[in-house]
C-alpha positions as CSV (number, residue, x, y, z in Angstrom):
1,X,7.8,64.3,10.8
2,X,8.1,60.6,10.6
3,X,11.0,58.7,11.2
4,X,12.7,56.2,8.5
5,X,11.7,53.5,10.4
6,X,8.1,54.3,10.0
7,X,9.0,55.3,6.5
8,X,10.8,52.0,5.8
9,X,7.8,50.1,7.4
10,X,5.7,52.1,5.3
11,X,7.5,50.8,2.0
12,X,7.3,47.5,3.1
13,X,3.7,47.6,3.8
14,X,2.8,49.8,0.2
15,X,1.1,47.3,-2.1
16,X,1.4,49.5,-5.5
17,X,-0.2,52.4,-6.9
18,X,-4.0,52.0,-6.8
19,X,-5.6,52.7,-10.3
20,X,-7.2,56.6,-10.0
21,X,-4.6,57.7,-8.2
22,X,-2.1,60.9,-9.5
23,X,1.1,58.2,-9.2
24,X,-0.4,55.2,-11.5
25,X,-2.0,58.3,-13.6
26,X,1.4,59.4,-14.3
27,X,3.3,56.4,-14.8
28,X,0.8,54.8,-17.3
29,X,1.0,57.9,-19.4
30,X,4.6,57.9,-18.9
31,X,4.7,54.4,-20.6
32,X,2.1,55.0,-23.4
33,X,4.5,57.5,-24.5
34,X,7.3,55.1,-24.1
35,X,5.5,52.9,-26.4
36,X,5.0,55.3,-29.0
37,X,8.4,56.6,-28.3
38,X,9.6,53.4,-28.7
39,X,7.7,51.7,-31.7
40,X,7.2,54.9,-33.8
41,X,10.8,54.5,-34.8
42,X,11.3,50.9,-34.7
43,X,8.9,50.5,-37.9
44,X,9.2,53.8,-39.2
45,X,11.2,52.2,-42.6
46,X,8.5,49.7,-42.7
47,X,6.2,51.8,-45.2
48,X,9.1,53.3,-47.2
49,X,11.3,50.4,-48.0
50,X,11.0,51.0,-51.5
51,X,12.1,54.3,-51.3
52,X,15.0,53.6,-49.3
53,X,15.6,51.1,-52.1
54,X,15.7,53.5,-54.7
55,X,17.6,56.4,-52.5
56,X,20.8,54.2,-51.6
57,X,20.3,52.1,-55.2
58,X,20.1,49.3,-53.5
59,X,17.6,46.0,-54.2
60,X,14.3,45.5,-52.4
61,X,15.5,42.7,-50.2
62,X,18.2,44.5,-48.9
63,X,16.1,47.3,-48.3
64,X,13.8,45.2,-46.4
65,X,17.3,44.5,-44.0
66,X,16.4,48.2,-42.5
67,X,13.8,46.5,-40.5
68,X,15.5,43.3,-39.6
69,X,18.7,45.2,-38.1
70,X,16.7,47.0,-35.9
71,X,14.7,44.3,-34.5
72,X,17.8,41.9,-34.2
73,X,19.2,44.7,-32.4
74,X,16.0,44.8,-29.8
75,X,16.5,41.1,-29.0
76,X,19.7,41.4,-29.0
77,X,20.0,44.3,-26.2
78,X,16.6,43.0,-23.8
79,X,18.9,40.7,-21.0
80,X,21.2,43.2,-20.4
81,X,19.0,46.2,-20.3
82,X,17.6,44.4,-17.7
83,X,21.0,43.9,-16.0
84,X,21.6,47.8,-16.1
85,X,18.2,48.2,-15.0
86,X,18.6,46.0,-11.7
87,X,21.8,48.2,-10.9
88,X,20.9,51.7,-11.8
89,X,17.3,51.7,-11.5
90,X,14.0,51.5,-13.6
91,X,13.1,54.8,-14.7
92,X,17.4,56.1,-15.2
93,X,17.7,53.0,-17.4
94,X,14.6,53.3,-19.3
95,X,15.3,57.5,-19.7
96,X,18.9,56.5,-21.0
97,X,17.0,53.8,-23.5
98,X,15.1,56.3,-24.7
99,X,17.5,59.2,-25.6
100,X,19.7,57.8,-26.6
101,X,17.4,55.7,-29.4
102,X,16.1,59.6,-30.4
103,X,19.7,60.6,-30.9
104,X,20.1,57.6,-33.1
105,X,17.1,58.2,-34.7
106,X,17.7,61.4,-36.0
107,X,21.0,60.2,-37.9
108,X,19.3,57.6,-39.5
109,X,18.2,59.9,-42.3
110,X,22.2,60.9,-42.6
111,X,23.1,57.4,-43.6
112,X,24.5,57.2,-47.6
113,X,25.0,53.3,-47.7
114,X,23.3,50.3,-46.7
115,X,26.2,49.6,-44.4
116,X,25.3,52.6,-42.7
117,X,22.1,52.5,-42.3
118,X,21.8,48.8,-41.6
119,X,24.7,49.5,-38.5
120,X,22.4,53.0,-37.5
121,X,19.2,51.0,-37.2
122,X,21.0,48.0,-35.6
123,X,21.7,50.1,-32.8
124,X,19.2,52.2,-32.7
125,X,17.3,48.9,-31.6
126,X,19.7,48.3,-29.2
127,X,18.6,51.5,-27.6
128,X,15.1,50.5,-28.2
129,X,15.3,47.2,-26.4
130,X,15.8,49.2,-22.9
131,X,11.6,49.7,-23.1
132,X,10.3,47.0,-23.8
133,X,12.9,45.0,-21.6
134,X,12.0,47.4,-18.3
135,X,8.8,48.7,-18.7
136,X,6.5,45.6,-17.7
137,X,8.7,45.2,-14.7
138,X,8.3,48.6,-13.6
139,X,4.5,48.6,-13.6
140,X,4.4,45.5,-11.9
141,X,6.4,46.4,-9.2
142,X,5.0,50.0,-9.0
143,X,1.0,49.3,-9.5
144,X,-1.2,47.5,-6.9
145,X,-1.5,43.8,-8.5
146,X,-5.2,44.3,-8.8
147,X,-4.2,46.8,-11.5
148,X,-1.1,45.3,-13.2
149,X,-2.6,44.0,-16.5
150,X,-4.8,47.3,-17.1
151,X,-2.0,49.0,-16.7
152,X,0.2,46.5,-19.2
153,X,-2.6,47.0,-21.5
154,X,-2.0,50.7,-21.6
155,X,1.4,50.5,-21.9
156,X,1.0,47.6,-24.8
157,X,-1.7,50.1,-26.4
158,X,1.0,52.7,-27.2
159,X,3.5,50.4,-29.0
160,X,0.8,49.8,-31.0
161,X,-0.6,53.3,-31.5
162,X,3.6,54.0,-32.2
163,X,4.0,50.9,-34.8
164,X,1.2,52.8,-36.5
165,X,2.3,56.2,-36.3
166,X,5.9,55.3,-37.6
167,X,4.4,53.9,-40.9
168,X,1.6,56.2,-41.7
169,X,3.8,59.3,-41.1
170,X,6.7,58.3,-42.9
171,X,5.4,57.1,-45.8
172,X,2.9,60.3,-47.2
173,X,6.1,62.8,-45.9
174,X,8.4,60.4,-48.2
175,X,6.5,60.3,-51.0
176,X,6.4,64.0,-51.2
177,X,9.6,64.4,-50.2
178,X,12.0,61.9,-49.8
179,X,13.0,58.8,-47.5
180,X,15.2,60.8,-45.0
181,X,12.6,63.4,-44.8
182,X,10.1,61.0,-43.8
183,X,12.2,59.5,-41.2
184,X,13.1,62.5,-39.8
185,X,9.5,63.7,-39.0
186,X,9.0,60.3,-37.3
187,X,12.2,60.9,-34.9
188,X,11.0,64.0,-34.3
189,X,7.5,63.2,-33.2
190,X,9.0,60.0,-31.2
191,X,11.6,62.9,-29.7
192,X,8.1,64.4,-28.7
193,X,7.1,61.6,-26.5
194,X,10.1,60.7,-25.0
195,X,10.7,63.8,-23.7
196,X,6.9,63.4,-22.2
197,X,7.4,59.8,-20.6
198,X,11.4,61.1,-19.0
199,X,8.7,64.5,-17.5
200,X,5.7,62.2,-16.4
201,X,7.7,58.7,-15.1
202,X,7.1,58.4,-11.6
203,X,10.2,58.0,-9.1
204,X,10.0,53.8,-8.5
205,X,9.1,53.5,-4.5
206,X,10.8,50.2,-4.8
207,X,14.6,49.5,-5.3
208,X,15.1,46.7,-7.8
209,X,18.7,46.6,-6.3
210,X,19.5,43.0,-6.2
211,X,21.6,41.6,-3.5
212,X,24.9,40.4,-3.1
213,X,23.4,37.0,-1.2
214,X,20.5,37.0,-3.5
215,X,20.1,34.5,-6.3
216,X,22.8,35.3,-9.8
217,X,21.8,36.5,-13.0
218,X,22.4,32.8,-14.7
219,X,20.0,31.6,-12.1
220,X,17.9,34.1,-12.3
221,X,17.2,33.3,-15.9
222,X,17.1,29.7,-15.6
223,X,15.1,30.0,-12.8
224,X,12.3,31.5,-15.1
225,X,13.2,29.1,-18.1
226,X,12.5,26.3,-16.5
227,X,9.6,27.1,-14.5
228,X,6.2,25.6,-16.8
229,X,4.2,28.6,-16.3
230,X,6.9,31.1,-17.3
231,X,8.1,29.1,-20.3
232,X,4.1,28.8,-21.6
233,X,3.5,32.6,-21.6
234,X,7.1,33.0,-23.7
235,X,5.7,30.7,-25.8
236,X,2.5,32.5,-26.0
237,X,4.8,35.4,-27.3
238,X,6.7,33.7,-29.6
239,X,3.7,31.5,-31.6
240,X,1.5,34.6,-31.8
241,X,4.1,37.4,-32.7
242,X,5.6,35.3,-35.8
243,X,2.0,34.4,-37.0
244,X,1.0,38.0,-36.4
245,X,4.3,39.4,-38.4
246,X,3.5,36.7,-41.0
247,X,0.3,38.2,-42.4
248,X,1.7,41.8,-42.4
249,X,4.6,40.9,-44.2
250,X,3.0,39.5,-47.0
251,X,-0.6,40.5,-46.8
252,X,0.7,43.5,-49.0
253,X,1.9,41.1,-51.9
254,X,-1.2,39.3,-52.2
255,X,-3.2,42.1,-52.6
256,X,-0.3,44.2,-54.9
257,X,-1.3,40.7,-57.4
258,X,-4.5,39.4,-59.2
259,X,-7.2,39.7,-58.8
260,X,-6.9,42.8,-56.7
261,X,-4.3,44.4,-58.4
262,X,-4.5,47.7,-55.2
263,X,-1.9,50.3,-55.7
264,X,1.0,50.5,-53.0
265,X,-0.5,53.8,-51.9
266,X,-3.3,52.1,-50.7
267,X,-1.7,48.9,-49.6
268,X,-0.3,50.7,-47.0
269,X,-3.5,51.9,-45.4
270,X,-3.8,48.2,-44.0
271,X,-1.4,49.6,-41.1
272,X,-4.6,51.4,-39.8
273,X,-5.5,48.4,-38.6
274,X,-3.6,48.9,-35.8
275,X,-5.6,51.2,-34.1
276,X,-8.3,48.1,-33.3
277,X,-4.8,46.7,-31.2
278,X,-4.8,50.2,-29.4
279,X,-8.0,49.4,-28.7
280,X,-8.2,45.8,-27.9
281,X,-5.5,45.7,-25.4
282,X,-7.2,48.5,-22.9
283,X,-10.3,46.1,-23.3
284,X,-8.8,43.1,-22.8
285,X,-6.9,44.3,-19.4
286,X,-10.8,45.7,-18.1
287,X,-11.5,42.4,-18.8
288,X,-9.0,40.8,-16.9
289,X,-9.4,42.4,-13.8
290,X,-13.2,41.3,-14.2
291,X,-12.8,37.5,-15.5
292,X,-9.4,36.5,-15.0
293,X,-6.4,36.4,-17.0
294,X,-7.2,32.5,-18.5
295,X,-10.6,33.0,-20.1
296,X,-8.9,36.6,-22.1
297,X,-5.9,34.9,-22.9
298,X,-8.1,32.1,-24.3
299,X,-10.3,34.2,-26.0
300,X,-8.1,36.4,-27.9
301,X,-5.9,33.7,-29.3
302,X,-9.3,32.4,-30.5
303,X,-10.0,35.9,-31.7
304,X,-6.6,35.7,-33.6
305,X,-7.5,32.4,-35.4
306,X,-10.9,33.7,-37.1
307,X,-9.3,36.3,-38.1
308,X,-6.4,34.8,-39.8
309,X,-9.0,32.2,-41.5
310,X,-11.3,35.4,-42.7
311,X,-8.5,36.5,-44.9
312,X,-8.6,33.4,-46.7
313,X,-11.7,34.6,-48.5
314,X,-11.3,36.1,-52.2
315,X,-13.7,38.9,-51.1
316,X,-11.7,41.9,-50.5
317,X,-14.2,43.7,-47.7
318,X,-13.9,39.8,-46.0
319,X,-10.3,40.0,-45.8
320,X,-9.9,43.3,-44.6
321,X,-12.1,42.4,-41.7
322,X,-10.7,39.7,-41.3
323,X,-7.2,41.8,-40.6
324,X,-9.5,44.1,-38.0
325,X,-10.5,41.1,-36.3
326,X,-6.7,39.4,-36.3
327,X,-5.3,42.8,-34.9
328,X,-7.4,42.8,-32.1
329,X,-7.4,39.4,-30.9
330,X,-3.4,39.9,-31.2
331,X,-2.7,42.9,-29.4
332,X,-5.0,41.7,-26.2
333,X,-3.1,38.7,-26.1
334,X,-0.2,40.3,-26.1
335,X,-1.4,42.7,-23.6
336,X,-2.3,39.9,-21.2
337,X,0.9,37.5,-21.6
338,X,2.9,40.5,-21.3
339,X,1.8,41.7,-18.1
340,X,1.4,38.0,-16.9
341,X,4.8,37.8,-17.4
342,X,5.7,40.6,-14.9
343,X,3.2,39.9,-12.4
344,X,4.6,35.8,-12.2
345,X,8.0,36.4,-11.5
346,X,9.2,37.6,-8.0
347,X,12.8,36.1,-9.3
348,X,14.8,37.9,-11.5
349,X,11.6,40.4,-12.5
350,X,13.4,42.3,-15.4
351,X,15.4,39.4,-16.7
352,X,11.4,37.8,-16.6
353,X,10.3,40.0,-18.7
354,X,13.3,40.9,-21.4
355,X,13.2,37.0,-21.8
356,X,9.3,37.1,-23.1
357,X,10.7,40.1,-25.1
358,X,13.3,37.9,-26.4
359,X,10.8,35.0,-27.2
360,X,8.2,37.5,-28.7
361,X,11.4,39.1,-31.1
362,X,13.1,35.7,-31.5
363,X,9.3,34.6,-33.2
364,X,9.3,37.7,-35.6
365,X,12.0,37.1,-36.8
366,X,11.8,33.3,-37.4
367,X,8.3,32.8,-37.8
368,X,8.0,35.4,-39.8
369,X,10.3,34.5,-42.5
370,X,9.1,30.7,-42.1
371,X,5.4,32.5,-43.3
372,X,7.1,34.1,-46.3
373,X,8.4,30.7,-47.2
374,X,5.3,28.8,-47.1
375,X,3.7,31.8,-48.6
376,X,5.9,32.0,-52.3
377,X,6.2,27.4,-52.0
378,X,2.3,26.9,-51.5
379,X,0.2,30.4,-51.4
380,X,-1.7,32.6,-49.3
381,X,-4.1,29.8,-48.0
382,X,-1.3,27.7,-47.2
383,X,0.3,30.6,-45.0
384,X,-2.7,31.3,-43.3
385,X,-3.1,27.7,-42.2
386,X,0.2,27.5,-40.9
387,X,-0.8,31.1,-38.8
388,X,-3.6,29.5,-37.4
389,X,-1.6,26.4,-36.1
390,X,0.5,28.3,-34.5
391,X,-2.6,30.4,-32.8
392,X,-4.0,26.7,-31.8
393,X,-0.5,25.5,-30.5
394,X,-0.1,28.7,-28.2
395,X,-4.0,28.1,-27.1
396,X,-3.2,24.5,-26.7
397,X,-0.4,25.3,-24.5
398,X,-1.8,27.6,-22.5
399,X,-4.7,25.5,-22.0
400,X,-2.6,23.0,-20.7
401,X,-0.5,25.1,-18.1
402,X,-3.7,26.8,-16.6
403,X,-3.4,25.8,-13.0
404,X,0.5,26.4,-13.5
405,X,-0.4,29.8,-14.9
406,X,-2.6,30.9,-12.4
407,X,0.4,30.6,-9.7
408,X,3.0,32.9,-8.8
409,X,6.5,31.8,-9.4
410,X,8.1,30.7,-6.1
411,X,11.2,32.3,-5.1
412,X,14.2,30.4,-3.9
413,X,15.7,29.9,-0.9
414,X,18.4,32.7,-0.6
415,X,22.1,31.6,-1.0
416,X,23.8,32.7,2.5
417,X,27.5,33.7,2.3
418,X,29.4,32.7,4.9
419,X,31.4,35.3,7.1
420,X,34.9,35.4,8.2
């Protein structure tokens, strides 16, 4: 039987999980279902707002306020999910997140009024925000580094495989049924995979404890603010995520209008696109570990900009490709900066990571209603330009930083407290 010193000098040796091993097996299955989990009821409404509008009598915009709360509530809740998460532990915090967002889940369907429903959903995201806020930091510190962004990648491949199954389950069960029906089944198939992720999460072999003499949260955030590297891979986050929400917002009303005239029924079938991102982001973190992080990053934002200027066409086939090809250069990006993100920092890991979170939110949210704007003053080709600048601005800047990137953020000198 060993003794805990061996065992402590045993942790302190232990370099992560290696990939093909029955630990990083589990915990990246744990976190695809997280993602799903996760995802599958933060979009859910997405497909149904105009259901939900007729159900509560309520007008399309404010309908469209079932999505917003939710995501507000996401960026709202990422800093201190990571605070809970430093004192109670990864996996505890992230198995709390998770229930309790099912629980709330399941009463969105009881709401009667907007009010309701708009405070449900509000913190139902604030439940929601304890994944994405933890879960990057968790892999990084519990895989080898060798495997981190494959194992992001995975993880970034099940919050898009959830945004997809939220809107195309919800919306043929609603139009059947009804609105809370469709919910309902969503919550209950994200109850599904939470339940999987809280059986298959690993136990973390590292403490994320931080310490009394060790650096304080405010400096822990600005510590990762104001570092170049950190600051271009939020960016990265923010610029891609609001272009990315742009088109999806409104890709729906262009083709809903001449010439194309497509029923709403089929409009919604864009969301399938989603399953290239599921895709893409595995690729892009095999590709990582091959090429480097740089030359994926690079290429996807590229990937992202072609696509967005395909859907400029008139030719629907050309503009539904040209979605495919946007989705994928997205979600590898994403993927990549992501996991970047976690693997930088060695300050302050979680708060790291639920500030990209923050940035990536923050650009939904503004970005994405700065696209609708352009969209209804000047028109879908106006909008798509504006997209791609923002692709070529996040490129740009990344371009810039690449030495930066390619460094791990230095820790600081600890504070020592003097003792009387």
């Amino acid at each position: 039987m060993r003794s805990s010193t061996t065992d402590a000098g045993a942790d302190l040796l232990w370099e992560g999980h290696p990939r093909g091993s029955r630990e990083y097996k589990r915990l990246v299955a744990a976190l695809l279902f997280a993602g799903i989990a996760t995802f599958a009821q933060l979009y859910s409404v997405q497909g149904i707002l105009p259901l939900i509008a007729a159900g509560l009598d309520i007008t399309p915009s404010q309908s469209s306020l079932a999505v917003g709360s939710a995501t507000v509530g996401v960026a709202a809740a990422v800093l201190p999910w990571s605070v809970v998460a430093d004192r109670i532990g990864r996996v505890r915090a992230m198995t709390i997140s998770v229930i309790a967002a099912t629980i709330l889940g399941l009463m969105v369907p009881l709401s009667s009024s907007l009010p309701m429903l708009l405070s449900i959903r509000f913190f139902e995201g604030a439940a929601l925000g304890g994944l994405p806020a933890i879960a990057i930091a968790y892999l990084s510190e519990e895989v080898h580094g060798k495997h981190t962004a494959l194992a992001a990648a995975t993880y970034v491949s099940g919050t898009s495989l959830g945004g997809l199954l939220g809107r195309i389950v919800a919306g043929p069960v609603a139009e059947y049924t009804n609105w809370r029906i469709g919910t309902l089944t969503v919550s209950v198939l994200a109850a599904v995979a939470a339940a999987l992720f809280v059986w298959l999460a690993p136990t973390p072999r590292r403490s994320p404890t931080v310490s009394r003499d060790g650096p304080s949260l405010p400096r822990r955030l600005w510590t990762n603010l104001r570092e170049p590297g950190m600051l271009t891979l939020y960016g990265q986050g923010f610029l891609l995520m609001g272009g990315f929400v742009a088109i999806y917002n409104y890709l729906g009303f262009r083709l809903e209008a001449g010439p194309f005239g497509l029923p709403q029924s089929l409009i919604s079938l864009i969301f399938v696109a989603y399953l290239s991102g599921t895709v893409s982001s595995r690729i892009a973190g095999q590709l990582a570990v091959r090429h480097g992080r740089s030359v994926v990053l690079a290429g996807s934002t590229a990937t992202m900009a072609i696509g967005v200027a395909l859907t400029i066409s008139t030719n629907l086939i050309v503009i539904l490709a040209g979605l495919v090809v946007l989705t994928i250069g997205f979600f590898a990006a994403h993927a990549i900066a992501s996991g970047w993100t976690g693997q930088r920092a060695v300050v302050g890991r979680t708060q790291a990571t639920s500030l990209y979170n923050l940035f990536y939110y923050g650009g939904s949210s503004v970005l994405g209603w700065l696209g609708g704007v352009v969209f209804q003053m000047y028109g879908w080709t106006a909008m798509a330009l504006f997209v791609i600048g923002l692709t070529v601005t996040a490129g740009g800047w990344a371009l810039l930083q690449g030495t930066r990137l390619k460094t791990t953020l230095p820790a600081p000198t600890p504070q020592v407290t003097p003792q009387h």
